[in-house]
KEKE-3310 file (N, C-alpha, C; in steps of 0.2 Angstrom, whole numbers, plus 5000, padded with zeros to 4 digits):
npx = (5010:5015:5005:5001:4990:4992:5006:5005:4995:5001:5013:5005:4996:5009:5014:5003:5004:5017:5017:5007:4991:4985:4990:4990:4979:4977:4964:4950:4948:4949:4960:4975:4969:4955:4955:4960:4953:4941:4947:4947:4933:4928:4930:4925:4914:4902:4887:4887:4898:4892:4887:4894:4890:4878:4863:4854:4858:4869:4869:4870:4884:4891:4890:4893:4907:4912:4910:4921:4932:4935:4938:4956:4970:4980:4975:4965:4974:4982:4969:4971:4981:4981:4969:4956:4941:4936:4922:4920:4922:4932:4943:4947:4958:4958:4948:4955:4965:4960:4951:4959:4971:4974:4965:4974:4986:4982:4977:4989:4998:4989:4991:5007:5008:5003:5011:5023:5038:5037:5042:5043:5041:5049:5041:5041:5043:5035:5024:5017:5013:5002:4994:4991:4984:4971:4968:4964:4953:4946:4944:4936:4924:4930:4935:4920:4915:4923:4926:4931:4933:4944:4958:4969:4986:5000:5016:5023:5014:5003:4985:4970:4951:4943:4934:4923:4921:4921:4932:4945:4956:4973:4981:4996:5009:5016:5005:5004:5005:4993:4984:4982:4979:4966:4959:4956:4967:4973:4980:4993:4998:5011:5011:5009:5000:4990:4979:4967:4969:4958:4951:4960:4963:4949:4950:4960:4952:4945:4932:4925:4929:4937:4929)
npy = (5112:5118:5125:5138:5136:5120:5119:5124:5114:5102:5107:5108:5095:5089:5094:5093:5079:5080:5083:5076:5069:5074:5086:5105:5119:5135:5137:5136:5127:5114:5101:5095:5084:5088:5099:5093:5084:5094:5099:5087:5086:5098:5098:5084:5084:5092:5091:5092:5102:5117:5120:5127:5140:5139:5140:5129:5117:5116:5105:5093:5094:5095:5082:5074:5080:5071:5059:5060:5062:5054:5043:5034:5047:5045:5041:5053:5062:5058:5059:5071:5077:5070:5076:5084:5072:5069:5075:5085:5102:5107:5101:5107:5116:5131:5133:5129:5136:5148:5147:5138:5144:5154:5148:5135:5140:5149:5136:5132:5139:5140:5130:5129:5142:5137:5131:5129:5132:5139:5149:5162:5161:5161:5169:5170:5184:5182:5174:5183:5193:5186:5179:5195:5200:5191:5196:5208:5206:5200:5210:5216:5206:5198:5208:5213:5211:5221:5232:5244:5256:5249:5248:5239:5240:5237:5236:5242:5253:5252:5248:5241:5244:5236:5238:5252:5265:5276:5277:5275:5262:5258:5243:5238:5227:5213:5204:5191:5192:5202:5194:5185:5192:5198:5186:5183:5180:5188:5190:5185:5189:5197:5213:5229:5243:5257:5273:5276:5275:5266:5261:5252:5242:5237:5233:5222:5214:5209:5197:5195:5195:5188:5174)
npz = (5517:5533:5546:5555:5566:5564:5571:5582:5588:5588:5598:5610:5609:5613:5625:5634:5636:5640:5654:5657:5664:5676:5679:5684:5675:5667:5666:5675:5688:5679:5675:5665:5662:5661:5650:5638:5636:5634:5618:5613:5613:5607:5595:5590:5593:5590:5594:5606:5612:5606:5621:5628:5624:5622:5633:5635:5631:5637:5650:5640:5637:5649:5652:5640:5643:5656:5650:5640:5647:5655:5647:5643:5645:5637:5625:5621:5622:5607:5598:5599:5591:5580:5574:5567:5561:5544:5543:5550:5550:5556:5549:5539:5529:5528:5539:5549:5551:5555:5566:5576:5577:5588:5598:5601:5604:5615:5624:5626:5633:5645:5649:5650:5659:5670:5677:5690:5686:5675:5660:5650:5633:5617:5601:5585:5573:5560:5567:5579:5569:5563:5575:5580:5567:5568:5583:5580:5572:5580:5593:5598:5600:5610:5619:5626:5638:5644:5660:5658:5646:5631:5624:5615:5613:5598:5604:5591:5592:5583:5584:5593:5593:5609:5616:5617:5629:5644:5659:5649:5647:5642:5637:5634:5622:5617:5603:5607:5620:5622:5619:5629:5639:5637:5633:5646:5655:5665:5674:5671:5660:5651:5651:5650:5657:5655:5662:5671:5690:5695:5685:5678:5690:5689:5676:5678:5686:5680:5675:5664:5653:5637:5627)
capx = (5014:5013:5001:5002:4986:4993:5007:5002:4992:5007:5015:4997:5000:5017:5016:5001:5008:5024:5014:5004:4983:4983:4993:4984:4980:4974:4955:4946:4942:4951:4966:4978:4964:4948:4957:4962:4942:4938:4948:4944:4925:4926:4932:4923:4907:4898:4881:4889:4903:4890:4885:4901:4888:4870:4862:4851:4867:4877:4868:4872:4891:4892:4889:4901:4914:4912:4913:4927:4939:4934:4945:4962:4974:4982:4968:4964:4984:4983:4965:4971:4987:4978:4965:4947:4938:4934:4918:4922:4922:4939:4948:4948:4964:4956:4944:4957:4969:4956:4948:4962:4976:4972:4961:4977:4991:4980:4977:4996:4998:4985:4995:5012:5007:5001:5016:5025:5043:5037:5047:5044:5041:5050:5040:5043:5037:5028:5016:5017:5010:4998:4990:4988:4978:4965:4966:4962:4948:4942:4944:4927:4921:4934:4932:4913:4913:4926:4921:4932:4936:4951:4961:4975:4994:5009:5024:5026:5011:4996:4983:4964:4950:4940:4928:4921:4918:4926:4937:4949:4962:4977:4985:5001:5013:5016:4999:5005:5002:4989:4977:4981:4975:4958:4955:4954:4972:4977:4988:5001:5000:5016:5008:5009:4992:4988:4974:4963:4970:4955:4948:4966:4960:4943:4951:4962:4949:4936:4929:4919:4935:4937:4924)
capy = (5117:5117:5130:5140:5131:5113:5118:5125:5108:5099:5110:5107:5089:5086:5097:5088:5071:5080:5087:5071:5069:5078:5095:5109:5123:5141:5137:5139:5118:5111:5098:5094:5080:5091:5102:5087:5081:5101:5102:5083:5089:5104:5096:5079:5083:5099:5093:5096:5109:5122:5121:5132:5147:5139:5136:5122:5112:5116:5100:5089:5097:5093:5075:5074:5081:5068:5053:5061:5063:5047:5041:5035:5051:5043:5042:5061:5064:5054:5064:5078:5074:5065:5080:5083:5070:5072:5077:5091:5109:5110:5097:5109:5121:5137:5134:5125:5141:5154:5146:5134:5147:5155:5140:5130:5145:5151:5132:5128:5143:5139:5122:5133:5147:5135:5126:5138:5134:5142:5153:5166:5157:5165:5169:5175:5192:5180:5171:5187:5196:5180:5184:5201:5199:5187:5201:5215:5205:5197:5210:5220:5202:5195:5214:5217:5212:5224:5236:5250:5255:5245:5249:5235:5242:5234:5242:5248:5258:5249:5248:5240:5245:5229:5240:5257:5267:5279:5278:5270:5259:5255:5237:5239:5221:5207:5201:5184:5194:5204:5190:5181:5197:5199:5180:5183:5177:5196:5190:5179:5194:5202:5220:5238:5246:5264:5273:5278:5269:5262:5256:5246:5238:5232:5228:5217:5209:5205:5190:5193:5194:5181:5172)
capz = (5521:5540:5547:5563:5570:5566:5574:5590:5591:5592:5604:5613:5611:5616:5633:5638:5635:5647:5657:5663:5665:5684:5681:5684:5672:5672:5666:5683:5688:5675:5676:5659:5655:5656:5646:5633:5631:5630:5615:5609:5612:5602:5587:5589:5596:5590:5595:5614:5610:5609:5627:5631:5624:5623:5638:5634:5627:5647:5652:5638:5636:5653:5653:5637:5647:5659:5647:5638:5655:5658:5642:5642:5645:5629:5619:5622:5618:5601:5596:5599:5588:5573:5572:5568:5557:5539:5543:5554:5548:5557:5544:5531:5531:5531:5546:5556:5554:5556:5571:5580:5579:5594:5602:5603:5607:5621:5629:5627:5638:5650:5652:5653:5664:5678:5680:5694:5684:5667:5656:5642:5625:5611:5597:5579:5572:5558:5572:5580:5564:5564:5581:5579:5563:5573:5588:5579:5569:5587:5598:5599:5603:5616:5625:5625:5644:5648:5663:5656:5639:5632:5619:5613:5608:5601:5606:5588:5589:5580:5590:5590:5602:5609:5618:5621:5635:5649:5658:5645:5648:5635:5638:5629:5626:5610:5602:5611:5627:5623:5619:5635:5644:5634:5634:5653:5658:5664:5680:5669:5654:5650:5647:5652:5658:5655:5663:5677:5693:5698:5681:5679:5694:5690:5672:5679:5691:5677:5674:5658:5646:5633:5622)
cpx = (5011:5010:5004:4999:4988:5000:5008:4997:4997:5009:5010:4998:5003:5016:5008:5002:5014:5023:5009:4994:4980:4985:4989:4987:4976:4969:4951:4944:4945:4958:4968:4971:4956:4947:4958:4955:4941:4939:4945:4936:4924:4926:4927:4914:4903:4891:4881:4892:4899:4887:4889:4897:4880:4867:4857:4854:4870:4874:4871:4882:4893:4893:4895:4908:4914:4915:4918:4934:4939:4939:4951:4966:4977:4980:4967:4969:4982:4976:4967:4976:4984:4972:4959:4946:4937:4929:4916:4925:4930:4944:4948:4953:4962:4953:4948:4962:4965:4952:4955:4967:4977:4971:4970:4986:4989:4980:4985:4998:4996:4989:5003:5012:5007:5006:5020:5034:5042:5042:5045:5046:5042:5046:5042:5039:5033:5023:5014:5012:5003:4992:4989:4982:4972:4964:4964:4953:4942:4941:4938:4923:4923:4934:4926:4911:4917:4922:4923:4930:4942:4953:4969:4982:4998:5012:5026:5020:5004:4992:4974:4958:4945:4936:4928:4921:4923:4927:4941:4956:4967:4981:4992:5008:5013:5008:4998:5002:4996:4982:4978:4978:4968:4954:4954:4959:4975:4982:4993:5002:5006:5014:5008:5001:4994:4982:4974:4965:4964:4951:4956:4963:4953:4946:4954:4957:4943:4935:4928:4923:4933:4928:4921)
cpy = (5117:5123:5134:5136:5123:5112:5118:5118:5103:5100:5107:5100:5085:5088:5093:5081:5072:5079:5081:5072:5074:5084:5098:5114:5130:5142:5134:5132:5114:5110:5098:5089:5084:5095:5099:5086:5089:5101:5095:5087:5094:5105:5091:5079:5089:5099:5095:5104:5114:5124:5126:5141:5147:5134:5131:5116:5111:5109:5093:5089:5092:5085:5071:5075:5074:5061:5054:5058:5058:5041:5041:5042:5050:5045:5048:5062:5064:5057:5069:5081:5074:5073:5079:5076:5072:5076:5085:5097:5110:5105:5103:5114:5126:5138:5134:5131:5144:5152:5141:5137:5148:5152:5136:5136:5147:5143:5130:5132:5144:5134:5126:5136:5145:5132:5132:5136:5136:5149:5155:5160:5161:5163:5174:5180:5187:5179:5177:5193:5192:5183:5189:5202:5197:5193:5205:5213:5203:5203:5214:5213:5197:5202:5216:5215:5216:5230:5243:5251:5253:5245:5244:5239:5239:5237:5246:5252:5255:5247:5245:5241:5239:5232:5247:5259:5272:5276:5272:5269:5257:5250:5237:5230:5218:5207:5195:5186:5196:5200:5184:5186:5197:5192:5179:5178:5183:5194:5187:5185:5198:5208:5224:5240:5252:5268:5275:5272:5264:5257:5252:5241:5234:5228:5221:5211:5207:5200:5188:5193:5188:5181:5168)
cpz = (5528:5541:5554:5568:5571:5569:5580:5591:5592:5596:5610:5616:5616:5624:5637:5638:5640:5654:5664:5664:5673:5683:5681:5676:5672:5671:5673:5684:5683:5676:5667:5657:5654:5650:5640:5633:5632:5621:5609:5607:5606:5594:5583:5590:5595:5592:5602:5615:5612:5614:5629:5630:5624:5629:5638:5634:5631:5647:5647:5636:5642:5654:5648:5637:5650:5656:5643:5642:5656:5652:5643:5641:5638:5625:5617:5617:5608:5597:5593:5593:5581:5569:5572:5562:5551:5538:5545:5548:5551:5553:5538:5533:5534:5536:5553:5557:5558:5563:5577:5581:5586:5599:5605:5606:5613:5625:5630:5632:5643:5654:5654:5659:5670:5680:5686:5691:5677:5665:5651:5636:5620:5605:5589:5577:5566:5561:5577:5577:5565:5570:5582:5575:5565:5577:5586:5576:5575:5594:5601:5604:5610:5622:5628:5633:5647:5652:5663:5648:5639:5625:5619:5609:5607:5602:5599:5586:5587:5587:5589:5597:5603:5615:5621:5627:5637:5656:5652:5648:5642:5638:5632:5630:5617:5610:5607:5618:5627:5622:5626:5641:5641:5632:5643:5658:5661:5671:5677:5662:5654:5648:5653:5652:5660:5658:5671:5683:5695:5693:5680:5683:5692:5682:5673:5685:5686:5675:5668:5653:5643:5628:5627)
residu = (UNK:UNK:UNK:UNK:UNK:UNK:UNK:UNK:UNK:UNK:UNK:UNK:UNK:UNK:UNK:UNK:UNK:UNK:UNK:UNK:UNK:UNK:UNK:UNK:UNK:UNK:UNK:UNK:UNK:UNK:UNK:UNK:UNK:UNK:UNK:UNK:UNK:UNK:UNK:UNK:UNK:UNK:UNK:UNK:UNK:UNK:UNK:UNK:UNK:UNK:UNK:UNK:UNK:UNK:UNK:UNK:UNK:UNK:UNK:UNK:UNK:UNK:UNK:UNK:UNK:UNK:UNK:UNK:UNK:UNK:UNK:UNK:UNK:UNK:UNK:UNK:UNK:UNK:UNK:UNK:UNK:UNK:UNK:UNK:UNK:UNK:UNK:UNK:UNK:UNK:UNK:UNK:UNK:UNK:UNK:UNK:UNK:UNK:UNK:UNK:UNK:UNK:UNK:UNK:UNK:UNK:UNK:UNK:UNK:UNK:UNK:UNK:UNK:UNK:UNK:UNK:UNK:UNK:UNK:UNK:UNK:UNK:UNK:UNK:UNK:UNK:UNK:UNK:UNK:UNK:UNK:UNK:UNK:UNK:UNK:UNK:UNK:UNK:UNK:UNK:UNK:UNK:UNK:UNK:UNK:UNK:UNK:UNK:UNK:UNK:UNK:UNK:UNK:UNK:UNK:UNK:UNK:UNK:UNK:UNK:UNK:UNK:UNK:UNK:UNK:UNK:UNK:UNK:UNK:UNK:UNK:UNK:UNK:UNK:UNK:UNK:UNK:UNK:UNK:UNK:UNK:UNK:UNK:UNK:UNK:UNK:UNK:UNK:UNK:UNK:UNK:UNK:UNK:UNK:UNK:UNK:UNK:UNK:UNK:UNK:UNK:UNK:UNK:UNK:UNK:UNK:UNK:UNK:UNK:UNK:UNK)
# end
């Protein structure tokens, strides 16, 4: 049975295979190929991969990126495609949902979002339901840099808080939206923001969103 994760790696895939090695996208420095060795790295290389959160590890991450990008654009493509290794924690179904769902939805949309003819991606309420679940179990840890309080709404109500504090802000939108808002994409979010004008403002200018 197809998953959500090994489909959004298709998706993922395919558009950077459309998309070409040079396009840009909306991680800060990153063309479609750094983005392609990021996602090869993270699957293929864990002794680099945790650079991304230990800093002893940035130096050797770095260098990993380097000889990555320096790979066939193909190659990447064709990786990225084929999936993790045996060996790898992310070949096993349950880790690859639970950890890639998201990983490969948000980067499909990284690569969408920066193109400046992009358009609204209809999603169903299954993958809708899907993303939510993750967000609500994630969102304590993808908010804990916010500089207000932030509270997630969908539109029918349900609601999760992804960090304390006052003044509070409610971002209200799809789950689809609201995880491209609290992975620290808030200008391309489709969402309603509630709240004290000025905390709005620094929410939407914060930096420390995301993982």
């Amino acid at each position: 049975m197809s998953t959500h994760a090994k489909r959004e790696r298709l998706l993922l895939a395919d558009l950077l295979e459309a998309e070409g090695p040079d396009a840009p996208t909306l991680c800060e420095g990153w063309n479609t190929r750094d983005l392609a060795a990021h996602v090869v790295i993270r699957e293929r290389r864990a002794d680099a991969a945790g650079g991304t959160w230990i800093k002893q590890l940035a130096p050797r991450l770095e260098r990993v990126m380097t000889e990555f990008a320096e790979k066939p654009y193909e190659e990447l493509i064709q990786l990225i495609r084929t999936g993790p290794p045996r060996f790898s924690p992310f070949s096993l179904k349950q880790i690859d949902e639970a950890a890639n769902t998201i990983e490969f939805y948000v980067h499909t949309e990284d690569v969408r979002r920066a193109q400046p003819d992009w358009t609204p991606r209809a999603l169903d309420s299954v993958f809708q339901d899907a993303l939510w679940s993750r967000l609500e179990r994630t969102a304590r840890l993808t908010g804990r840099g916010a500089p207000t309080g932030l509270v997630l709404r969908r539109p029918d109500g349900q609601t999760a808080v992804a960090h304390k504090g006052t003044p509070v802000v409610t971002v209200t939108g799809e789950p689809s939206e609201l995880l491209m808002f609290v992975f620290g994409r808030q200008q391309v979010a489709d969402v309603e923001l509630d709240g004290d004008k000025d905390a709005i403002t620094k929410l939407n200018e914060a930096k420390q969103l995301g993982l």
